[in-house]
Every structure is written in C-alpha cells, then in structure tokens.
N, C-alpha and C positions, 0 to 999 in steps of 0.2 A: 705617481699619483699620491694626492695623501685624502685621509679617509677620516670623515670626521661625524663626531655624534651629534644631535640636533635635541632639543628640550624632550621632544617626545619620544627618546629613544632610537628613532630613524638614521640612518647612514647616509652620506653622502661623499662619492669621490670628487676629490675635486684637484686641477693639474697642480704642480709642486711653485707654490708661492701666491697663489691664491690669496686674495687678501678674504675679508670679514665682508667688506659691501658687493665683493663676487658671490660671497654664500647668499644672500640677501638677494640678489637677483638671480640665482638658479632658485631658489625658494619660490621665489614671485616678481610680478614687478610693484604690486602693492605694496608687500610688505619692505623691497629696496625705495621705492619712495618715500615711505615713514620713518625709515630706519634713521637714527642718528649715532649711533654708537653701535658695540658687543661687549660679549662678556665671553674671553676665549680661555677655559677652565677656571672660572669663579672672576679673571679679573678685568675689569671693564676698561675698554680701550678703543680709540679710532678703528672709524670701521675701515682704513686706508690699513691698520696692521695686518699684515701675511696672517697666515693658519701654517701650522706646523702640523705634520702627520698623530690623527687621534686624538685632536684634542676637544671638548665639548662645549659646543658652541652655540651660542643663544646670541639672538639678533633683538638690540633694543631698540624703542620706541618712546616718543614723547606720554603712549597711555601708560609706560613703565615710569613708577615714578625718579627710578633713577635717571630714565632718560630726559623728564621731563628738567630734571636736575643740570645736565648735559648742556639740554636747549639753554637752560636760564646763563647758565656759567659764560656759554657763548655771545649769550647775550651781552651778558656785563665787558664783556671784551669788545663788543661793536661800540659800546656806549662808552667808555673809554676810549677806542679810538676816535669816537665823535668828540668829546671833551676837549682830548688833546689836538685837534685840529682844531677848536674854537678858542683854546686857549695854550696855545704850542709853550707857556711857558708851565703846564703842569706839569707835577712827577708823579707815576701811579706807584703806591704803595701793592695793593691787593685787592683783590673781589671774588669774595667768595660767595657764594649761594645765603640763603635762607631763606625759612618757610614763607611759602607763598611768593619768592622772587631774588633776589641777590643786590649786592652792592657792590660799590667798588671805593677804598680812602682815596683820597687826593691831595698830594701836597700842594696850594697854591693861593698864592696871597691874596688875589681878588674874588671876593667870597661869588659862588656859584646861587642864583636868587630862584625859587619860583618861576617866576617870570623869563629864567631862560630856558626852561624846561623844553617847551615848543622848539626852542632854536637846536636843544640838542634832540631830540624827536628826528626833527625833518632832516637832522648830519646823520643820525642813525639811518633813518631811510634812505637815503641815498647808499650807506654802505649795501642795507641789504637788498636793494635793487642791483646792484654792481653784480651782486653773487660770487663772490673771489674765493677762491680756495681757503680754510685754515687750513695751514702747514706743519708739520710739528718737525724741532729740529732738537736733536741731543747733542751733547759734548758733554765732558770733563769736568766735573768738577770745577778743577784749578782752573783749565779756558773757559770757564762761564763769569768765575770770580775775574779773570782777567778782561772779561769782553765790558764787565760791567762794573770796572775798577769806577772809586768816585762816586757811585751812587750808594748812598747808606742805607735805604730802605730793601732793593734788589738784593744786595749783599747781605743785609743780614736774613733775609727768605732764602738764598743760597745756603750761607751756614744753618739754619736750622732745618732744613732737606735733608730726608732719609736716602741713603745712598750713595753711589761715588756717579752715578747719571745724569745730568740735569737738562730740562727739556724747555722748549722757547714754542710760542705758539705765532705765526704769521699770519697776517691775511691780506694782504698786498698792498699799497700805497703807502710804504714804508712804517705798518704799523708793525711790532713784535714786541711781547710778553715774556717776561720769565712762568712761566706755569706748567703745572704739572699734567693736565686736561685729565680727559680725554674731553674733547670737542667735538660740534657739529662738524659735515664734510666742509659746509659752505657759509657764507654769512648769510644765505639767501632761508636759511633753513633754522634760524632762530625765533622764528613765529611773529607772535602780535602780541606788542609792547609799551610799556608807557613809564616815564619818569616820574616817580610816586611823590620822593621828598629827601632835603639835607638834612642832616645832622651835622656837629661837631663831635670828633672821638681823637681819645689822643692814642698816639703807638704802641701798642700792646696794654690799649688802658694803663699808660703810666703818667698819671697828670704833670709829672717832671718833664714830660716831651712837648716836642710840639702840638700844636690842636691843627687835626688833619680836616678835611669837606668830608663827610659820609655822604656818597648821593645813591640812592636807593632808587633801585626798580622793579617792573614784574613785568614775565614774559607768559605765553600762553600759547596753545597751538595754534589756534583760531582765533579769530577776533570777537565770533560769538562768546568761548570761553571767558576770553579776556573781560568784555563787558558786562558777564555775568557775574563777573570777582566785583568789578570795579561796584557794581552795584549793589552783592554783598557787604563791602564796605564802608556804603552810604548807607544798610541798613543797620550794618555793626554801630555805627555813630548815632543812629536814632534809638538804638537799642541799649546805648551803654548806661550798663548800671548805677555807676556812678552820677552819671545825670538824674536817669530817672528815681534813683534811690534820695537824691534831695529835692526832687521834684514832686515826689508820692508822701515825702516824708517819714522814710524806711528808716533811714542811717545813717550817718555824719561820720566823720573822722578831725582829730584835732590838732594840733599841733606839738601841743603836750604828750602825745601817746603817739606817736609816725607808728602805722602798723598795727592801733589796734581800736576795730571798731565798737561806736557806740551805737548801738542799737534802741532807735525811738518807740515811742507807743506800737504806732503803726508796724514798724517791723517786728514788734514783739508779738504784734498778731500773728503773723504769719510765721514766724519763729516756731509757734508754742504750737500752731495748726501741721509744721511739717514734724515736732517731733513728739507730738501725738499720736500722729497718724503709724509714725513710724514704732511707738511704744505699744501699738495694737499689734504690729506683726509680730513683734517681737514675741509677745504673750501668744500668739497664733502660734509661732513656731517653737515655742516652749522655751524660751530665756526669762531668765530671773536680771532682774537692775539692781546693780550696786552702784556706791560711790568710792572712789580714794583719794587719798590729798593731792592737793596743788604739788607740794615741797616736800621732798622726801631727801634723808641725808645721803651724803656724797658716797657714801662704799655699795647704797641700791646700788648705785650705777655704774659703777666697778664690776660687779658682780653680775648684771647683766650685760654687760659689754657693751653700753651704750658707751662709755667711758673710752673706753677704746674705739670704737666705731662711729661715732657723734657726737666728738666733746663741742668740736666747732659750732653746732647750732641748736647749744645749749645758753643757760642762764644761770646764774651761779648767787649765792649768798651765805653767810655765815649767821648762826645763830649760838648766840655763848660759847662762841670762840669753836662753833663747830660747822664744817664744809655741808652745804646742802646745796641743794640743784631743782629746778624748775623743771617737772617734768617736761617731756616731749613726748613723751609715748604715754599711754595707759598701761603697757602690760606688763611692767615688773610691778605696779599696784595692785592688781588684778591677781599675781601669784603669791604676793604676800597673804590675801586676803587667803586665797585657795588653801595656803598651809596654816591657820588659825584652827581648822579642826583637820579630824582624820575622816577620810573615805571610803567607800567601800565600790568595787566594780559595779555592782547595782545601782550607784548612782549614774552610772556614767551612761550616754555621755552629759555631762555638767555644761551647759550653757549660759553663761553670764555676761551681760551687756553694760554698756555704762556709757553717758552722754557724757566722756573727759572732756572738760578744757585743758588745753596743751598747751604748749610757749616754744615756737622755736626761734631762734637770731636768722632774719633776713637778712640782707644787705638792702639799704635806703632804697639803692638803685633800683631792685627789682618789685619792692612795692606796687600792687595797682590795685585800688578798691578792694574790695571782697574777696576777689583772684589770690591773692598773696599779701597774705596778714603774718603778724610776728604772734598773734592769739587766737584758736581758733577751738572748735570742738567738734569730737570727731561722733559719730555715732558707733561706736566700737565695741567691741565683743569679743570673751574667748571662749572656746570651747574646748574641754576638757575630756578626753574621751580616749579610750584604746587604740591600739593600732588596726585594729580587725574594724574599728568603727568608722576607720576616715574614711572611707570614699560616700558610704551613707552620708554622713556628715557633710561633707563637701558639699555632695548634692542639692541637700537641703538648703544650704545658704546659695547657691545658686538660685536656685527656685524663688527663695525671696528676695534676692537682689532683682530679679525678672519681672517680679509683681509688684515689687517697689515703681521699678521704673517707669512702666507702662501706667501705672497710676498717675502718676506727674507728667504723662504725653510723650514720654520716651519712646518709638519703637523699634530706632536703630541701634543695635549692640553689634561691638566688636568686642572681640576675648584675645587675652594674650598669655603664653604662660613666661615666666621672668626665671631666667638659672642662677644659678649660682654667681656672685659675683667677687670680683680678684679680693675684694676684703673683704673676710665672712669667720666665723665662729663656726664650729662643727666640723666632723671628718668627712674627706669625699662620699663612704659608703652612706653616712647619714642622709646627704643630700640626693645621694644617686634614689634611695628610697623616697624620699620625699618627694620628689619631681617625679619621679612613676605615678605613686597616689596621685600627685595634682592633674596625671595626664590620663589616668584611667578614668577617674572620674568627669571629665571632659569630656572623653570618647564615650562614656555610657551615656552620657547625654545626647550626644551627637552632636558635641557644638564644635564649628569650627575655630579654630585657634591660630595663632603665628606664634613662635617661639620666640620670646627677643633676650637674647643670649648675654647671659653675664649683667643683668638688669635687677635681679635678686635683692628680698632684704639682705643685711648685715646674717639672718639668724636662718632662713630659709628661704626657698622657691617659692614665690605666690603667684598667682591667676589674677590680670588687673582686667577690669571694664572700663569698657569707652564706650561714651553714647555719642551721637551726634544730632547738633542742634538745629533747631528753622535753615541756618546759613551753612551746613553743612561743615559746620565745626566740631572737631573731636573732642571730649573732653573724660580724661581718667577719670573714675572717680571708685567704685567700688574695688574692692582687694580680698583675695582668701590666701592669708601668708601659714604656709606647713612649717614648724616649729617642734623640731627635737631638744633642740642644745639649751634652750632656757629652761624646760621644767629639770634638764638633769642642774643646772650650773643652782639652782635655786632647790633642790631637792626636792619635789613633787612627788610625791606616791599618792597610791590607793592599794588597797589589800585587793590583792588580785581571786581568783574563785579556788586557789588551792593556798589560799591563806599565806603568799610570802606578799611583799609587798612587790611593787613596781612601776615603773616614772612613766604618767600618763602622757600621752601625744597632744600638742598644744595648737589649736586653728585660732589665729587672729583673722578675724574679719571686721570690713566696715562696709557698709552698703554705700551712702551717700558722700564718703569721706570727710570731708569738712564741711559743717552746715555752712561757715560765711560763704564758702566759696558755692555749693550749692544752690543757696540763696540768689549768689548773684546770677548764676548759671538760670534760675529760674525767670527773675526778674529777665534778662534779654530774651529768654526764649521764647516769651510771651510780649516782648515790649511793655511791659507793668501790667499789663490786660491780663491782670490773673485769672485764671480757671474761678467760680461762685464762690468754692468750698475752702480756699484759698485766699480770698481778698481781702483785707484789711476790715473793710467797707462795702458790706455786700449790696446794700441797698440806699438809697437816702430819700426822703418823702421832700419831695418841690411843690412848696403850695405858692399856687395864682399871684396872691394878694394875702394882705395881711388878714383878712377877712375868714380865711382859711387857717392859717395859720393854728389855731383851737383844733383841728380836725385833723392838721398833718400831725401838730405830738402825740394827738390819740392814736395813731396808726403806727407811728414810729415806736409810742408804748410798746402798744399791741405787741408789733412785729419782734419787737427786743426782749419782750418778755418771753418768748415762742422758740428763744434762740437765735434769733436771726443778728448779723452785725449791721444796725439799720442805724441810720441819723435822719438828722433835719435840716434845711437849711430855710431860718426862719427872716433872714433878711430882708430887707426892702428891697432887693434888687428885682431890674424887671424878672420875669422868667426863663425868656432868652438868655439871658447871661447866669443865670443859675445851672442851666441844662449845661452852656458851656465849661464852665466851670466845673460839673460834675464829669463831663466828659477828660476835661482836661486831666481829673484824677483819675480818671477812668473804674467808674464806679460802675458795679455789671447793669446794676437797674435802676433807675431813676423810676421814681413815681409821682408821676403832678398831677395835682388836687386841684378840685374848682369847688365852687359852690355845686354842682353836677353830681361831683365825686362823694360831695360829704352828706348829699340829700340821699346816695343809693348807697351808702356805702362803702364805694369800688375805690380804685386807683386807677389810673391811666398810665400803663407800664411802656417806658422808654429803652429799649434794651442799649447798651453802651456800642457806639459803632452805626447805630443807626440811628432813622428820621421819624420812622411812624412811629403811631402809640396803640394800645390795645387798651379799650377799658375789660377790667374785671372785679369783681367782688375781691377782697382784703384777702375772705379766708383762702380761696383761690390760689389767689398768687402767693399764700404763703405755701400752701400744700407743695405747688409745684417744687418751688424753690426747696423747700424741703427734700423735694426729690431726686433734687439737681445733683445738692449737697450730698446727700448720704450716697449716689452714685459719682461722685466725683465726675461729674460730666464736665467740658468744656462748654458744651450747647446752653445758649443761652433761652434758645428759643421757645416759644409757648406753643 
C-alpha cells in the first residue's frame, strides 16, 4: 500500500500504483469529475500518473487557475487537430496558453480568415463529442529527434527542452503533439470554446523567419462563463480608452512622439482634479512636495545601480561633452535632495512626495494608449525614517493607499508581497530583514497576501496593489518598496539620539503609480461617465430657443462663478439634439431652460443616462451638486 498526504493534512492508503484520478475518486465523485490534472509533491502532472508511496497530493480543478491553464492548453491541441484536418497541409509550430485563453503558430500558406472560424468550431466539436483519450508518450531524446527528423520547427522545440525525456501528447484519429502537458484525461473535458482571432508572428519573433498564422482562442468551463468573457469584451471595446479619450477630448497621441501622450484642456481637467485630490492626502498624512530634475548626469546612475540594473530602459544624452540620463525613477533625486542638509532622528520619519515625470524606452510593439507610455508620472514618495519606525510607516501608507482607492470606486484589493529578485543590490541578511518588516506589517493589518517570489525591485522587497475593475480586471498599481542598499550606496545619515550618525531606512511608495495609466484605468472604468467631482464638464445650461439663450449664460455665469465646471450650448440646434450631444459627452447634468425656467428662476435638471427632468430653483441645484462634489459621490441623483 502506499500512503499519501492530501492538502488538508489528511492521509490516505491507497494500493501500490495507484494513479492521481484513483485519488480523486476515493476523495469523491465530484471532485473525480472536475478533476483535470494533480500536483504529486509541488509538480503538476496527468491525473493518469501513478502515486508513489508519501508523496503530497493535491487534485486540480478548472476553479484552480492552473487547472484552468490545463483545460485551455488542451484545448489549443483539439483546435490544432481541427485545423489540421481542414487543412492537412499545415505544420504546428506551438501553443501555448495566455491570459484569458491560448494559441497555437501555424505554418501554412493559405492564410486562415474569420470567416473560417465556424468551420473550425464545429471540427473542434466533433473532436470533443468523440471524447478520446489524451495520451502521453515518452522517449529519448535522440528517438524523438529521429521520429521527427525533417521537421524544423518540432526539432528545434526538441533541442531547446530541458532534459533527456521528451513527451508527445495523442488523442486518437491519428493526431500527436510534441508537448510537454500535462493535459485533460479527455478531449470531452476541455469545456466551452470559441475562436477569438489571427494574427501574423514570425519564429521566435525573428522577422528573418518566416511569417507563421497566430490563431487564438479561449476556453471556459461552462458556457455560461464563456459568455460572460465574451461579453466583458464587448464591454472592454465600448470602454476602451483610447476611443473614448478622443471622443471626450481627454488626449491624443502623435506621430512625432510614439509613446508619449498629449494631454488636452479636458483631460488637464481631470488631470489637475486627481492630483489634487491626491495632494490633500498627502498633507493629511503628513508629506512635504518636492521637485527634481528631469536629467541628471550619468555616475547618479552608476551609483544607484540603475546603471547596472536598468541601463536598457533608459535614455541617454550628453551635455558639454558630458554622459547624462533621463531619469526613470524619482529616487536617486529624491536622496540627493535628502543629503543637502543634516538631520536629526527628531525629524524622522521624513516624508517627502513628488509628482516625477519619468522616461522610460518601451518597445514600439508594446505601446497601447495610456496603458504603456515611454513618459509618464508617477505620484511618488520617500520616506525616510528608522528601522524601529518601518512597520508604523508601512502602515500608514497602506491606510492611504485604501482611502485613495475607495474614493475613485475601487473596493476590490488584492495584496502581494514581491522577494528578492536573481538581480538585485544588497546582502541576503539585508533582504531577509526587509521582507520580515514588509510581512509583519501586513499581518498587523490582517491583510491577506500571496507571495510572488523573486518579483522584487533591483534595491528591495515591495508590497504591490491590485484592484479590480467593472470587468473584473486586475490592475497593479500602488507599491511600498523597503530599501536598505541606496541610502548606504548614496551615504544618508541622521544623527541618531546618542549623537553618532547612522543610514536611515528608505520606503518608496506610490499609491496610483502612473497617472497616464491611472487615468485610463479611470476613463474605462466608468466608460467616460465620470463620478461629478471628476468630470471635465460637470454641468452645461441647454436653452429651448434662442430666446433663452440671455438666461442660460446668466446661469452658466452664476454656476461658474460658485465653482462649478458649467457651459452653455448656445447654438441654434433643436434641443433634442443638444441633450444628444450632451449625452454623447456625457456630461452628469444637463439643464434646459424655457421661458418657464427664466420667469422662476429654476432649471429643469436632466441627469446623464436618463429621460426625465426635474425642475428646481438654480440655487438648489447648486447646493446639492455641491454636495455631490465635496462627497465624491458617484449618485447623480436628487
């Protein structure tokens, strides 16, 4: 009998050769029904492989995301075999997973359209009706290289294969794989699916090669999930910022500048609105704002090991025959500044924040909008303080990171703490320290975490945030990086309370990380329907008739002068198409005037998104709206 451990500690015997989907049906038959793989002492494998005596065994599932991983991979192998039976003269390159679904290259000359999508569908469904065994078969190295002499693309995934093992995946009607799996049992067990879209990609991205078919898909356990994506990403498309940012009249991008955005009137509104708001906490939680240069000469960055650890996605210039560098980071600025005077532990801890613009070298390819700019600025801060002071500290920008978010409609946080990574600055002991603090103060919190290993800055461990949006997308954004090794490499002191000196402990944090990207992050998560306090354009006066028109700029006065971001639209258009038009920008209140409105005073308020109107008195509706505003409400309503 061999005797094995189970996630939650529990024992089970089970006879000698036992595989992984026998553990899974002594378990349950629920859980052998869901099961698509194991994980037999950390490494994930068919659940057809044996159990050897003692080993600790976790049964996955499609609601594990590795298993969902599994399902997809399997997938891309059904849709490959469907390919290659509609077009018996392709050769498969690979297909691997990615988020949200997997691909597979295709060598073959008649380009694969749209339009055959349906045909490879209904070849896929037929396989997973069939329900056929995947297989997995090993050999040799050298017999894998000799079964698949002649093919160049097989052979060279051979040669760059860890190990002298190599494994082939079947699933009957003469289809097989070179791949590594681990796979579903069946093809019947790859869920509910659909052909997304082609691309062109050439062989290990070498434009020297040939140009392969990229055909992308996504798989799902059910078909309800599936539907649910599919429809996230018809709301992703109505949502994309990029659209609505030249449809609102936010932002532009040029030709001249690939990577780095211009920011319109309109978006400077909302700009100057979030880093306002954010200059309020700042002062709530006791930071001072500084500035420091764009260009700083080239031995900064020797000396904080940017040089060494980020030469690549930097920018470089000389001035009078001397090496200088576009920053990327704020905080070797940030420490120059720090050492201009002397300090005393009474000041500590020292918090100092700075709205840096950064520069760093993208590649063309990964450009998108706001997402990924080559210029950007970060809302950043250091904090300067004792060893005895970090986990306080910590806390406290947690705290405001929390209140930030929740302000802008955020309420789903996940936390992560990031170690040590293979290139890094500092001694193991420094880090081992540092990653304690970032984990004690987490725990005093009580916030749950995941550890994602070896994901660390260059300089230390940091704590990232991830929110997630309307569509259930993740998005990093806030950071608290622990930082020993730059205040020693840059000489930092303070006179400590028994009058020697000694190198303070350095907290980089950023709450919203890069505004552009923020920004756009805002912009979809609202679909442009910004929050009142928020909006470019919080109100606009729509009078009747030209007749009004004398009445609506006295209101729009009024309203402007009181603070409010109010307009007019004094055109001869009917009114109908005014209200359209205001909607189309999506302005929170429209107010239409009649001769009615300008005899009592009032406005007739349209809230954005809806039909009715509400008459009320001017001052009325300024109050409210006032009130909206200084409560940062989303509610539009009166």
């Amino acid at each position: 009998m061999a005797r094995i451990t189970l996630p939650d500690g529990s024992t089970l015997e089970m006879a000698e050769g036992s595989t992984a989907k026998q553990v899974a049906e002594r378990i349950g038959a629920g859980l052998a029904k869901a099961a698509v793989a194991a994980r037999i002492d950390r490494r994930l494998v068919d659940l057809a492989t044996p159990i050897a005596d003692s080993p600790q065994v976790q049964i996955v599932t499609p609601k594990d995301k590795e298993g969902l991983n599994v399902m997809r991979h399997s997938c891309a192998h059904v849709m490959a075999e469907a390919i290659c039976s509609l077009w018996p003269q392709a050769r498969l390159v690979y297909g691997p997973t990615v988020e949200d679904g997997f691909y597979y290259d295709i060598d073959l000359d008649e380009p694969i359209r749209p339009d055959d999508f349906p045909r490879i569908e209904a070849r896929m469904q037929e396989i997973v009706a069939a329900d056929r065994p995947i297989v997995r078969q090993e050999m040799s190295r050298q017999a894998a290289l000799e079964e698949l002499k002649g093919d160049q693309y097989k052979t060279d995934n051979i040669e760059r294969a860890e190990g002298e093992v190599i494994s082939f995946y079947s699933h009957g009607n003469g289809f097989k794989d070179l791949c590594r799996g681990p796979h579903v049992p069946s093809t019947g067990k790859v869920g509910s699916f659909k052909v997304m879209s082609v691309a062109g990609a050439y062989w290990h991205g070498d434009a020297t090669q040939k140009m392969l078919q990229r055909v992308y898909g996504t798989a799902w356990p059910t078909r309800k999930e599936l539907d649910e994506y599919l429809h996230r990403l018809e709301e992703a498309k109505r949502r994309d910022h990029r659209v609505l940012g030249r449809q609102l009249d936010l932002f532009s991008f040029s030709e001249m500048g690939p990577g780095f955005a211009f920011m319109h009137p309109k978006g400077m509104i909302l700009w100057n609105e979030i880093v306002d708001f954010m200059r309020q906490l700042n002062r709530k939680y006791g930071y001072k704002e500084i500035r420091t240069p764009i260009i700083l000469n080239e031995e900064l960055w020797h000396r904080s090991g940017h040089w060494d650890n980020y030469k690549e996605n930097m920018y470089f210039c000389e001035i009078d025959e001397v090496g200088y560098a576009v920053k990327p980071m704020n905080c070797p600025g940030g420490c120059l500044l720090y050492k201009t005077g002397k300090h005393s532990y009474r000041e500590l801890p020292l918090r100092v924040a700075e709205f840096g613009m950064v520069h760093r070298h993208e590649a063309s390819g990964v450009l998108h909008g706001l997402f990924r700019v080559r210029q950007f600025t970060q809302d950043d801060a250091h904090i300067y303080c004792m060893p005895a002071q970090i986990e306080a500290e910590i806390i406290g920008v947690i705290d405001l990171i929390f209140e930030t978010y929740r302000a802008f409609g955020f309420e789903d946080f996940a936390v992560e703490l990031s170690t040590k990574p293979e290139k890094h600055i500092g001694s193991d002991e420094i880090w081992e320290t540092a990653t304690d603090a970032l984990k004690a103060a987490l725990q005093h919190k009580q916030i749950p975490f995941k550890i994602n290993e070896g994901d660390g800055a260059f300089y230390g461990p940091k704590i990232d945030f991830h929110i997630q949006d309307c569509l259930k997308r993740s998005w990093q954004l806030g950071t608290i990086q622990l930082d020993f090794s730059m205040p020693q490499r840059f000489e930092l002191t303070y006179v400590a309370d028994d009058n020697t000196e000694k190198t303070p402990v350095m907290i980089h944090r950023a709450v919203l990380g890069s505004l552009e990207r923020f920004l756009g992050i805002l912009i979809e998560q609202y679909a442009g329907a910004l929050p009142l306090w928020l909006a470019p354009e919080q109100a606009r006066v729509l009078p009747i008739s030209e007749k009004t028109n004398d009445y609506a700029a006295a209101v729009q006065g009024q309203l402007s002068t009181a603070g409010l971001r109010c307009g007019a639209d004094l055109s001869d258009e009917k009114i109908g198409a005014k209200i359209a038009k205001s909607h189309g920008e999506k302005i929170p209140y429209m107010l239409v005037v009649g001769p009615k409105e300008a005899e009592s005073h009032t406005v007739s308020v349209r809230i954005r998104g809806r039909q009715d109107t509400q008459a009320v008195p001017v001052e009325r509706f300024l109050a409210v709206a006032r009130e909206k505003i200084a409560g940062k409400t989303a509610d539009l309503a009166f």
